[in-house]
C-alpha positions in Angstrom: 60.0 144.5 159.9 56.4 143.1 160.1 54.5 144.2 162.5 52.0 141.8 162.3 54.4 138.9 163.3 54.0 139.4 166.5 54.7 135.3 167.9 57.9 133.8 167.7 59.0 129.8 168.7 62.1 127.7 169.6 63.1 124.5 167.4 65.8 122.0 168.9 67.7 120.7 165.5 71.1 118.6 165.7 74.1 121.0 163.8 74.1 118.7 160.6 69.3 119.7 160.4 70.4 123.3 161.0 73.0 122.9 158.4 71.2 121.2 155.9 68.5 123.7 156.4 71.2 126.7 155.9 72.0 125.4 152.7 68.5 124.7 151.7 67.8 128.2 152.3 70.7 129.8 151.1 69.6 127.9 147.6 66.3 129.2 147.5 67.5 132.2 148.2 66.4 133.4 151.1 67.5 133.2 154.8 66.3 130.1 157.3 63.5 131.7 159.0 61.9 132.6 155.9 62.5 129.5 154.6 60.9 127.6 157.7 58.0 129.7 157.6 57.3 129.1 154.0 57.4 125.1 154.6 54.8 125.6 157.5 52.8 128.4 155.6 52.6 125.6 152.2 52.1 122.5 155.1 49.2 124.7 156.5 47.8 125.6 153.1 48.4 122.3 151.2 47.4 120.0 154.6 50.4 117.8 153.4 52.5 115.7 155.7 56.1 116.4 155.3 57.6 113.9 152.7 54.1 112.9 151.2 54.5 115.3 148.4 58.1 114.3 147.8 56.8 110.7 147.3 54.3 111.2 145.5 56.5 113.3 143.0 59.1 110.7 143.1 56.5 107.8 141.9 55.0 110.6 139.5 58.8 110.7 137.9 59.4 107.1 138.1 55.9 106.4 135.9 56.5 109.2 133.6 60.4 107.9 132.7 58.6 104.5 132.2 56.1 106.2 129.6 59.0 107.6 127.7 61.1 104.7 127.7 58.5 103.4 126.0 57.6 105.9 123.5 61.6 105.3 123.0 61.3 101.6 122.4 58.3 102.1 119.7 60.7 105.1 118.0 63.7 102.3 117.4 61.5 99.6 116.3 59.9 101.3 113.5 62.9 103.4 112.8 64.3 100.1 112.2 61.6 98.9 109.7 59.9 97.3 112.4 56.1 97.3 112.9 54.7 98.3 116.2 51.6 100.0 117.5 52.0 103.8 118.7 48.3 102.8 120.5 49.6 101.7 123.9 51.9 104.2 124.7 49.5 107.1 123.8 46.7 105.2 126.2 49.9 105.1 128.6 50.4 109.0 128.0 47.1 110.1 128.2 46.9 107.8 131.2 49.9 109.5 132.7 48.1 113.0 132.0 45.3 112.1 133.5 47.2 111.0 136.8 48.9 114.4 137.2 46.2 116.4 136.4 44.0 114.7 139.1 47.5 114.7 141.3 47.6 118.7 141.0 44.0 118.9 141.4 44.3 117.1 144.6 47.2 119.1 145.9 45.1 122.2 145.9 41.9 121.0 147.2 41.0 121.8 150.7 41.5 119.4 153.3 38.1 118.0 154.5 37.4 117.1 158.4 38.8 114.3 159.1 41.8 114.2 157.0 40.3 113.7 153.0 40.6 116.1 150.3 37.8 117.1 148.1 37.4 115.7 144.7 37.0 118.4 142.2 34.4 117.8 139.8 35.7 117.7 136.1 
């Protein structure tokens, strides 16, 4: 046991939240207090309101599927005979790269008063 921990806190949750949290645990493996205190140690570190990250992976997935559906299309076409320009779907992955680069960077930078992150310089 930590000795260090030395504060501890209530949280009201309906039976299905504590469930749901049981088996989110129990699938990272680890129990729910540890669990808990890793989403507010990461909420703390990250500054990110719950959900905003899940979003913003969620729209990060939806554009990169999109990229490859495209780099599909262009794959069929030309191993069809057909002509067709591998140009736009590189700009669109190097697009794409750029987005989840500057997505991670922003992730890790501190929060600034206010609310804003820093902008790393590249």
């Amino acid at each position: 046991m930590q000795t260090d921990r030395l504060h501890s806190f209530r949280i009201r949750a309906s039976r299905a939240d504590l469930a749901a949290w049981e088996r989110a645990a129990h699938a990272a493996g680890t129990n729910r207090t540890s669990w808990l205190r890793s989403l507010a140690a990461e909420a703390a570190t990250t500054g990110q309101t719950p959900g905003v990250l899940a979003d913003d992976l969620a729209r990060l997935r939806r554009d990169l599927a999109a990229i490859g559906n495209n780099v599909n299309q262009i794959a069929h076409t030309l191993n069809a005979g057909g002509h067709a320009s591998p140009q736009a779907a590189l700009d669109a992955v190097e697009t794409a790269m750029l987005g989840v680069s500057d997505f991670l960077n922003d992730a890790r930078a501190p929060r600034r008063k206010g609310g804003g992150r820093r902008r790393s310089a590249r």
